[in-house]
Legacy VTK file of the C-alpha trace (Angstrom):
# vtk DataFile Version 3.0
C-alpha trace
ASCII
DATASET POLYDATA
POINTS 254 float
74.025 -34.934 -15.995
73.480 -31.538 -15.550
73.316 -29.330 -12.200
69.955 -28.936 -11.852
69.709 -32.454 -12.592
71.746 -33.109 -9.638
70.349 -30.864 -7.174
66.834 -32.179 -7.881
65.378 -34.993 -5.561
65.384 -38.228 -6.582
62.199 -38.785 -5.829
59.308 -36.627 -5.930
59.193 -33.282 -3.791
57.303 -34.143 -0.781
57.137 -32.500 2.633
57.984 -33.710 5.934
58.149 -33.419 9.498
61.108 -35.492 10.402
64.425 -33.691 11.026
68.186 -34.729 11.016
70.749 -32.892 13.248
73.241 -32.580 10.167
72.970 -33.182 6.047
74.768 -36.753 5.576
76.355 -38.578 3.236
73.646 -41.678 2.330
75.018 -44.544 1.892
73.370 -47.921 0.751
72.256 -51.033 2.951
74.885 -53.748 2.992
74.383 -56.443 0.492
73.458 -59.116 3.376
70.598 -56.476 4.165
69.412 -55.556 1.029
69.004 -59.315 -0.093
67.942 -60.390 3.589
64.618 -62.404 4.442
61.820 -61.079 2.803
63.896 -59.189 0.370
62.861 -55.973 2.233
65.515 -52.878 3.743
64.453 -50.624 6.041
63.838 -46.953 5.499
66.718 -44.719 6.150
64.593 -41.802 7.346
61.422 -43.658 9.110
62.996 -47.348 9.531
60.014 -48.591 7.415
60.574 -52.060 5.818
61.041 -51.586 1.875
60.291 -54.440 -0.562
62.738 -54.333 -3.026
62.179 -57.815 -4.658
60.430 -56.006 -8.252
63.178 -52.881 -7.506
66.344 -54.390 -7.520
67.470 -52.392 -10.865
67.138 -49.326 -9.262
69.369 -47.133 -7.466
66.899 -45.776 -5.124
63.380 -46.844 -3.608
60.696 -45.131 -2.064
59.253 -45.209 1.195
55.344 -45.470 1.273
55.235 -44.466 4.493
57.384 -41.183 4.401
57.813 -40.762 0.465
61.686 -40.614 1.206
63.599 -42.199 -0.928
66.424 -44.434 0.348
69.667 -45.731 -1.841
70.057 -49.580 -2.477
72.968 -49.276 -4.979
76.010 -47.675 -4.723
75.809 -44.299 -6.474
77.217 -43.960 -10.134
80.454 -43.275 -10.713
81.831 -40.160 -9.583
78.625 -39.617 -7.772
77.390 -39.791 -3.739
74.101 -39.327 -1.827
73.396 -36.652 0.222
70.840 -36.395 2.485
69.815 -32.608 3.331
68.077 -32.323 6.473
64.811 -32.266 5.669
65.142 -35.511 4.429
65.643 -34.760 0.408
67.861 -37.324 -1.042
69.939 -35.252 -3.652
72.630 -36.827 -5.812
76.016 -34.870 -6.395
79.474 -35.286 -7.733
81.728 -36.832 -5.233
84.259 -33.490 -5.222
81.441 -31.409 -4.937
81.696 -28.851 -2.089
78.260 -27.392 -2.193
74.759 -28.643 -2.967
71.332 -26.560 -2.756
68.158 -28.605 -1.740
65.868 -27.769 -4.601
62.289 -28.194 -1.939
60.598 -24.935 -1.850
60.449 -24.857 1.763
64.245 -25.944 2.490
66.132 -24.649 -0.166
69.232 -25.152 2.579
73.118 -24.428 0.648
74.828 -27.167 2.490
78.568 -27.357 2.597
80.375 -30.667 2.228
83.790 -29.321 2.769
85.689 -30.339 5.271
83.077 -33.034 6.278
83.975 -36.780 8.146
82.006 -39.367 10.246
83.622 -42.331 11.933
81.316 -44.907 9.973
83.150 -43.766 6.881
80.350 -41.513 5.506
80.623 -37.842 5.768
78.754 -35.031 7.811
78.504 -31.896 5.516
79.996 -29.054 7.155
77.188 -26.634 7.155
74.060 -25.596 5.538
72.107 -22.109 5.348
68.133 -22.429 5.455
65.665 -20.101 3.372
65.301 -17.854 6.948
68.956 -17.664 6.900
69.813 -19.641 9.902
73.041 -21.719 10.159
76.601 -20.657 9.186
79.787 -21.944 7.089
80.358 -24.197 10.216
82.531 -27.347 9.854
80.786 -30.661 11.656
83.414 -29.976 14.617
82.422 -26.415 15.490
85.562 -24.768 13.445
84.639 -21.971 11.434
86.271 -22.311 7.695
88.086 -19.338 6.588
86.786 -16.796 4.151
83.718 -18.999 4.519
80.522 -16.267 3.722
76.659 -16.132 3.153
76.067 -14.047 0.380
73.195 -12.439 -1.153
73.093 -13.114 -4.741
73.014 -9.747 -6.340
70.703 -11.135 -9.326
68.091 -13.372 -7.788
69.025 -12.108 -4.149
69.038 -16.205 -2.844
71.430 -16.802 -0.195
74.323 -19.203 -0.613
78.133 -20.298 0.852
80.927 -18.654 -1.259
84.814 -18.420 0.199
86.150 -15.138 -0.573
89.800 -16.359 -0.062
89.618 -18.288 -3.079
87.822 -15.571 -5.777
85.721 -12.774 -5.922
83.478 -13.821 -8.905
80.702 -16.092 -7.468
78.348 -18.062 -9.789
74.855 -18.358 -7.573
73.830 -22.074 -7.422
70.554 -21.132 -8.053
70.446 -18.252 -11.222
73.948 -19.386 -12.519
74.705 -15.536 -13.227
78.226 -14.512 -11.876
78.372 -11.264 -9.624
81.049 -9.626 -7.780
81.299 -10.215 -3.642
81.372 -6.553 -2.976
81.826 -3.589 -4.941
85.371 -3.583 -4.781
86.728 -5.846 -6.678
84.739 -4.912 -9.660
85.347 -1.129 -9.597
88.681 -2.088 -9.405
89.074 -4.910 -12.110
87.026 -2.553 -14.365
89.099 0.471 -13.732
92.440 -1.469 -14.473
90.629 -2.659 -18.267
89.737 1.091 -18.563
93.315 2.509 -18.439
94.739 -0.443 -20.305
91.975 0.161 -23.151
92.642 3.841 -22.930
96.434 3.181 -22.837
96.002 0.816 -26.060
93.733 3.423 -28.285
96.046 5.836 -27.568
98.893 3.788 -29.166
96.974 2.759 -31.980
95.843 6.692 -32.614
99.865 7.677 -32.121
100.936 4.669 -34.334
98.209 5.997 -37.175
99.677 9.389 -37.209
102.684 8.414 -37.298
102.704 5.425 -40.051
99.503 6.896 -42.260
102.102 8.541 -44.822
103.773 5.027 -45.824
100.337 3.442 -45.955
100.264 3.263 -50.215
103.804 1.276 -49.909
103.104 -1.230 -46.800
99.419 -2.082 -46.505
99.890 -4.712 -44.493
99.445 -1.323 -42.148
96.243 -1.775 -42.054
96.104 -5.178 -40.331
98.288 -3.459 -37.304
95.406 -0.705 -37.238
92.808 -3.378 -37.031
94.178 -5.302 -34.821
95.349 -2.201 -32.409
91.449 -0.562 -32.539
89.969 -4.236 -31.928
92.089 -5.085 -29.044
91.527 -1.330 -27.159
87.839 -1.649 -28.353
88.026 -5.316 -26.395
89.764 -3.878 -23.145
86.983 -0.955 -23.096
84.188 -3.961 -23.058
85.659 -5.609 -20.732
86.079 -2.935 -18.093
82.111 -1.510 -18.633
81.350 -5.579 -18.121
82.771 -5.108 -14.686
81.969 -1.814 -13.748
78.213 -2.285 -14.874
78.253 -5.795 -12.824
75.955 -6.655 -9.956
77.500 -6.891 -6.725
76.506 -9.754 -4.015
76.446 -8.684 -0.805
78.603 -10.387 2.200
75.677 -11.263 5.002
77.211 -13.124 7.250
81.074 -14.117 7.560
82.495 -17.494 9.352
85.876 -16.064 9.629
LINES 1 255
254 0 1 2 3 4 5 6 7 8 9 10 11 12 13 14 15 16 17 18 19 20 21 22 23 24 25 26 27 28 29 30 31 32 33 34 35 36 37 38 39 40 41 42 43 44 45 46 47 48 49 50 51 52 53 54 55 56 57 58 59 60 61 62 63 64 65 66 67 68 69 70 71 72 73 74 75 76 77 78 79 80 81 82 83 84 85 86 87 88 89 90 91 92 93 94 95 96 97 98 99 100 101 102 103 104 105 106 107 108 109 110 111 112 113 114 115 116 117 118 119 120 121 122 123 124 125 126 127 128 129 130 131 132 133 134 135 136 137 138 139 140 141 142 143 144 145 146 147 148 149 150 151 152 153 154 155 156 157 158 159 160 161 162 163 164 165 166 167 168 169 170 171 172 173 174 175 176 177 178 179 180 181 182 183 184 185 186 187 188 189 190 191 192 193 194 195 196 197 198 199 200 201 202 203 204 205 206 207 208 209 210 211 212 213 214 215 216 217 218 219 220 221 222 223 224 225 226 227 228 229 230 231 232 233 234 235 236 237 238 239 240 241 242 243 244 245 246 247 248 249 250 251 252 253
């Protein structure tokens, strides 16, 4: 399954006016609900009664009174429910830490790290809306460290990245990797610069200095190659990162 795949509501992309405090993990009705009297469940966002007698192969139904859609199996394996606050059902892997709501007029990055509830489900830990409201915020009010809203430098969508952990970010939403700041990619491309410089002025020393047994030992030219290719590969990668776009840090947690 692939991201966008499981990012993308499981049913339909409709809007509504009801709003949870906190994205949750959604979890199933019980089997003595879901096979009660009348074969019906209720409606985790409106409490509506769902008949689910023709739908019991599915994994989700749908509402017909708030076009939510609400789980009645267990999610695949490796899988969970999430709920995003405005009511989106989204499906994601289980050790997933982030999830974007893919409704035009959410389009929330909610954190799941560092989530609990005492039923056994999960609150996610924070979520940024398309106005930029909301924070890297765990469910108990602790800020997580390194925790940032960043600007993507590409598509210029905000979304959660934790600069303790890297300085490449892949947005969620462009999949194009830019640098968090301007520092890190000066620098990385500065380092491949010298070391490419360093390298083509070995192989340039070594060709002087070997050119006049060349008719005995061709196997000469093979070092040559191989020196020129590998400073000629150091000299891409710097101008990769010094021609890079840079994300910009908006708002910090820590």
């Amino acid at each position: 399954m692939s991201i966008s795949e499981e990012n993308a509501p499981l049913l339909g992309n409709k809007d509504v006016t009801t709003q949870l405090q906190s994205p949750i993990e959604d979890l199933p009705p019980t089997y003595a609900t879901a096979t009660g009297s009348g074969n019906e469940i209720a409606c985790n966002v409106c409490g509506s009664r769902i008949d689910i007698s023709s739908k019991r192969e599915q994994h989700v139904v749908k509402c017909d009174n708030c076009n939510e859609a609400t789980p009645i199996k267990v999610a695949p394996a490796g899988k969970k429910y999430i709920r995003c606050p405005c009511n989106c059902l989204l499906i994601c892997k289980a050790s997933a830490q982030r999830i974007a709501c893919p409704r035009q007029n959410c389009k929330r990055i909610i954190s799941l790290a560092d989530s609990s509830r005492g039923s056994g489900g999960s609150i996610a830990s924070g979520a940024i809306d398309n106005g930029g409201s909301a924070s890297g915020m765990t469910a108990g009010g602790v800020s997580s460290p390194g925790m940032c809203r960043v600007t993507c430098g590409h598509c210029f969508d905000s979304f959660l990245f934790n600069t303790l952990s890297n300085q490449l970010a892949r947005c969620p939403f462009c999949r194009k990797l830019s640098s968090v700041g301007s520092q890190f990619s000066r620098t990385r491309g500065s380092v491949f610069l010298i070391f490419s410089l360093m390298v083509l002025g070995a192989a340039i020393g070594t060709t002087l200095v070997t050119r006049q047994y060349l008719p005995n030992y061709g196997g000469l030219i093979a070092l040559y190659v191989v020196l020129y290719a590998f400073a000629a590969f150091l000299f891409a990668r710097s101008m990769y990162y010094l021609t890079m776009k840079v994300s910009t840090i908006a708002i910090s947690s820590s």
